[in-house]
C-alpha positions as CSV (number, residue, x, y, z in Angstrom):
1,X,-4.6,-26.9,-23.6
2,X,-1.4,-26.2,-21.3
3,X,-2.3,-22.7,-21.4
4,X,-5.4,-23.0,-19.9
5,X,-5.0,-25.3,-17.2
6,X,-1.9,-22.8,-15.9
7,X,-4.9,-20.0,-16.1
8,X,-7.3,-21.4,-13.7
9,X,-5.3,-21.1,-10.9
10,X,-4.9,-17.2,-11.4
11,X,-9.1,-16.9,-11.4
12,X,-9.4,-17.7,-8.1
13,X,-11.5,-15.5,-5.6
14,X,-8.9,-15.2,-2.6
15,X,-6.5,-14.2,-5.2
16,X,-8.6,-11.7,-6.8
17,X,-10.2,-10.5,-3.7
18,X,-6.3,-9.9,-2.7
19,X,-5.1,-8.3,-5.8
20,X,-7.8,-5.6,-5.5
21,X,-7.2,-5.0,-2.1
22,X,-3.4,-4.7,-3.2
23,X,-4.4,-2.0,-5.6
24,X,-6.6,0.4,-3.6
25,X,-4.1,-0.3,-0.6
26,X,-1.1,0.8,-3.5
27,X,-3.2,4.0,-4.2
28,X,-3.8,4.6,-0.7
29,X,-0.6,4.3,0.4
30,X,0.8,6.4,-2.4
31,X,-1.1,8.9,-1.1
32,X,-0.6,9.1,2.3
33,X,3.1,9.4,1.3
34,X,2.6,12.3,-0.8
35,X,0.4,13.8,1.7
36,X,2.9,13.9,4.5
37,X,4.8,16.9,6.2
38,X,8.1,17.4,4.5
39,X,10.9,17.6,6.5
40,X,13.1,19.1,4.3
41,X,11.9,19.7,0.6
42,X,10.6,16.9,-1.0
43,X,7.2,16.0,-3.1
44,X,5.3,17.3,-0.2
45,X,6.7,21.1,-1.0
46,X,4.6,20.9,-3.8
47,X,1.3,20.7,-1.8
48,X,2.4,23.6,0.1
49,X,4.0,21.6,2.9
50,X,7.4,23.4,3.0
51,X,5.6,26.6,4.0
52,X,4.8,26.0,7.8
53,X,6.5,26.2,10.5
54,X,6.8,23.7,12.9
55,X,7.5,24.4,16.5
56,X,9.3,20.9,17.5
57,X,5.8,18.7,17.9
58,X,3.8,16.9,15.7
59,X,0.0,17.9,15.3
60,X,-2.5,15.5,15.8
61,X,-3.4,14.9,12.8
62,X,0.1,14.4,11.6
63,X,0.4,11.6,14.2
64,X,-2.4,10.3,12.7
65,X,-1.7,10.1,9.4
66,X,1.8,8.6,10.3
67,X,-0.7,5.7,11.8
68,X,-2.8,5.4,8.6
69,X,0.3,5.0,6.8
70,X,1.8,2.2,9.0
71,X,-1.7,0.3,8.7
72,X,-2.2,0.8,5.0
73,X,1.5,-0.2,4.7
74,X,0.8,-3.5,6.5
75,X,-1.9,-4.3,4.7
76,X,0.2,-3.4,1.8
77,X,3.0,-6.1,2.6
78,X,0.8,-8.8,4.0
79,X,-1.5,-9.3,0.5
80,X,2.1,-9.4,-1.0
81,X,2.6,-12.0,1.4
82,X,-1.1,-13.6,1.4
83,X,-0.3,-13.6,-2.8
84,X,3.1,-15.2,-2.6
85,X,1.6,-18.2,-0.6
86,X,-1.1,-18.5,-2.6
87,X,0.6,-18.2,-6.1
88,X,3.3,-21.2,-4.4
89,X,0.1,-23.3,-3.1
90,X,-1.6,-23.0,-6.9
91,X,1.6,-23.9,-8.7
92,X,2.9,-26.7,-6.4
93,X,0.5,-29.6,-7.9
């Protein structure tokens, strides 16, 4: 019976509405990472990215991606958050 009532907290909809925004965020972000210019060898090289040349600027779509990344990675760290809160709020009764 103790089981159970610690479950019902976890079944929540904000909390699973966050976690799977959490997970295709993780993905996301993952790949933006990958995806990015190396600067120096690194898992981008494998893509290819350690074969141009760059002549001191950053492309447009480079600056963009850096953008996507920041975003995703916000969104990223406030469901951590957003979770945190509401994992403490389900727990504290």
């Amino acid at each position: 019976m103790y089981g159970v009532t610690l479950l019902v907290p976890l079944l929540s909809a904000p909390i699973i509405a966050l976690t799977i925004i959490l997970i295709i965020s993780s993905l996301l972000l993952t790949a933006a990472i990958l995806i990015h210019k190396g600067r120096g060898g690194g898992m981008s090289d494998l893509f290819g990215g350690g074969m141009s040349t760059s002549l001191g600027g950053s492309s447009v779509a480079e600056r963009n991606l850096d953008r996507a990344t920041v975003i995703v990675g916000l969104i990223w760290a406030a469901c951590i958050i957003a979770l945190l809160l509401l994992y403490r709020s389900s727990f504290s009764v």
